[in-house]
C-alpha positions in Angstrom: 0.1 -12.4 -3.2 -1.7 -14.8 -1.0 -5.0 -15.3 -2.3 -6.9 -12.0 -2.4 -4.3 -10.6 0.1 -1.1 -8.7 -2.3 2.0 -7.5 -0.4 3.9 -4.8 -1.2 7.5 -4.2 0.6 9.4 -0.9 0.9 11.6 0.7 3.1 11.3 3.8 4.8 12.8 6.1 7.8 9.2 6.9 8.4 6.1 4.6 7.2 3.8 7.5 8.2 5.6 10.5 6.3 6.1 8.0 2.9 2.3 7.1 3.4 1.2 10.5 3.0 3.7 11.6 0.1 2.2 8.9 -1.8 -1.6 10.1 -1.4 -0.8 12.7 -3.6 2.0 11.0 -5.9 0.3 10.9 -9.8 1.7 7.6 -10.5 0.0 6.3 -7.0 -3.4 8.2 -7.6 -3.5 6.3 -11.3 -2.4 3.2 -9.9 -5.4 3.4 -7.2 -7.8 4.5 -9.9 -6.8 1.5 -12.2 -7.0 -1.2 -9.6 -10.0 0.3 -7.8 -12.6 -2.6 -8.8 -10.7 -4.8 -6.7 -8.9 -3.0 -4.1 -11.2 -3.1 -0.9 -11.5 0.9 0.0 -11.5 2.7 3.3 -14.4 5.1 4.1 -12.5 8.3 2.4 -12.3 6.1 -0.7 -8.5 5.1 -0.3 -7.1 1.4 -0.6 -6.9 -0.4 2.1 -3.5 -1.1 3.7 -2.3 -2.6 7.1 1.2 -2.1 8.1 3.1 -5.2 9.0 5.8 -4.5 11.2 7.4 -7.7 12.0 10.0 -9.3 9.3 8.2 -11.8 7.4 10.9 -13.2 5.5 14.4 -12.2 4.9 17.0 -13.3 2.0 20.7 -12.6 1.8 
């Protein structure tokens, strides 16, 4: 987290593919539900999330 801006991380062979599986995941659709009075929502009513594709940080 970074002040109103929380990270998530996750690894995937395709960002798009995982994105869409998770639309319809139960645990995802009840996460989204609880958190939805302070998630900032897209016009369809979904969480708004932006793909970082650069390494922020790494650890060994």
């Amino acid at each position: 987290m970074d002040g109103t801006k929380l990270y998530a991380y996750m690894e995937v062979d395709d960002y798009h593919r995982a994105m869409k599986e998770l639309e319809t995941n139960p645990a995802n659709r009840k996460w989204q539900a609880f958190m939805s009075d302070i998630l900032a929502m897209d016009d369809k009513g979904d969480p708004k999330m932006y793909l970082i594709d650069e390494e922020v940080f790494h650890l060994e």
